[in-house]
N, C-alpha and C positions, 0 to 999 in steps of 0.2 A: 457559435463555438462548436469544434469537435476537438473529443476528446482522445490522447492514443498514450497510451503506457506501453512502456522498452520491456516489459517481461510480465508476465500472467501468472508466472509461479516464479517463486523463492523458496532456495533452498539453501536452509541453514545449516547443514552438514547432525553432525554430533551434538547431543544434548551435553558441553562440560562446560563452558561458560555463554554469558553473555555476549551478542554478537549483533550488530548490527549491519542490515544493506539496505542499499538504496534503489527506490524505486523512481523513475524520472514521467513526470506527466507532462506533456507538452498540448498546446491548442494549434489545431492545424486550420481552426475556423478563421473565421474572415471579423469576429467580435468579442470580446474579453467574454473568457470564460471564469465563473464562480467555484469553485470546491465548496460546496455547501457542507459535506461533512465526510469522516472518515466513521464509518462502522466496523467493529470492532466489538465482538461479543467475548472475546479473552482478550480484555484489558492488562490481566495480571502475569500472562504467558509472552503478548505481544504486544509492544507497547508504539506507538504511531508520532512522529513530529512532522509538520508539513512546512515547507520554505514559505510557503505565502498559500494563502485562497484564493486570489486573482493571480491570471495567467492572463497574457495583452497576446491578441495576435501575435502568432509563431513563436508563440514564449515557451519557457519550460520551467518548471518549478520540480524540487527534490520531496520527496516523503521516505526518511527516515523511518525503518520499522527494526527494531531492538527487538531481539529473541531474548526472555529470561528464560534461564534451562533448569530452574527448580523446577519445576511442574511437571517433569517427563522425566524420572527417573523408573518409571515403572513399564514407560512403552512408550514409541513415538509418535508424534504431534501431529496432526493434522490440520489445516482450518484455512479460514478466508478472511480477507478484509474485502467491505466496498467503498469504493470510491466514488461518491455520490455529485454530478455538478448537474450544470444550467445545459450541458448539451441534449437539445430535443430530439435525435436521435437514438442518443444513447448516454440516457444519464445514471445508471448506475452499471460501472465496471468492476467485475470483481478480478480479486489477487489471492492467488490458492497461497500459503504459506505451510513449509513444509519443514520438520526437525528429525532427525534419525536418533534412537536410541544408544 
């Protein structure tokens, strides 16, 4: 399995409502690749759905990540997720996730 995500950072503009994008993981490898896990240390600010944890050769799967804008009324957001699989290369990719005041 190799692993390759469409954007390294998201940006969610203005903190005024809830907002969701989408982040697309595809495996470029030549054997089904596993998404072992999404981390995620602001659960409450940013919330993660993932289309599937198996990705079949040259497949692509969506991860849905929902910005909640209660938590940055005061300054804006900063943070990451990783995105943890079975690629021996490179198994943990991370996603800067960004929100403006």
């Amino acid at each position: 399995p190799v692993i390759e995500v469409d954007s390294r950072e998201v940006n969610f503009g203005e903190c005024k409502s809830p907002k969701t994008m989408k982040v697309t993981i595809s495996n470029t490898g030549k054997s089904k690749m596993l998404i072992r896990k999404i981390q995620n240390d602001m659960p409450n600010v940013f919330t993660t759905k993932l289309s599937s944890e198996m990705v079949k050769p040259g497949g692509k799967v969506v991860l849905d990540v929902t910005f909640v804008p209660s938590e940055c009324k005061m300054s804006a957001i900063s943070h990451h997720i990783t995105i943890i699989s079975n690629d021996p290369a490179n198994s943990r990719v991370i996603v800067n996730l960004n929100a403006d005041k």
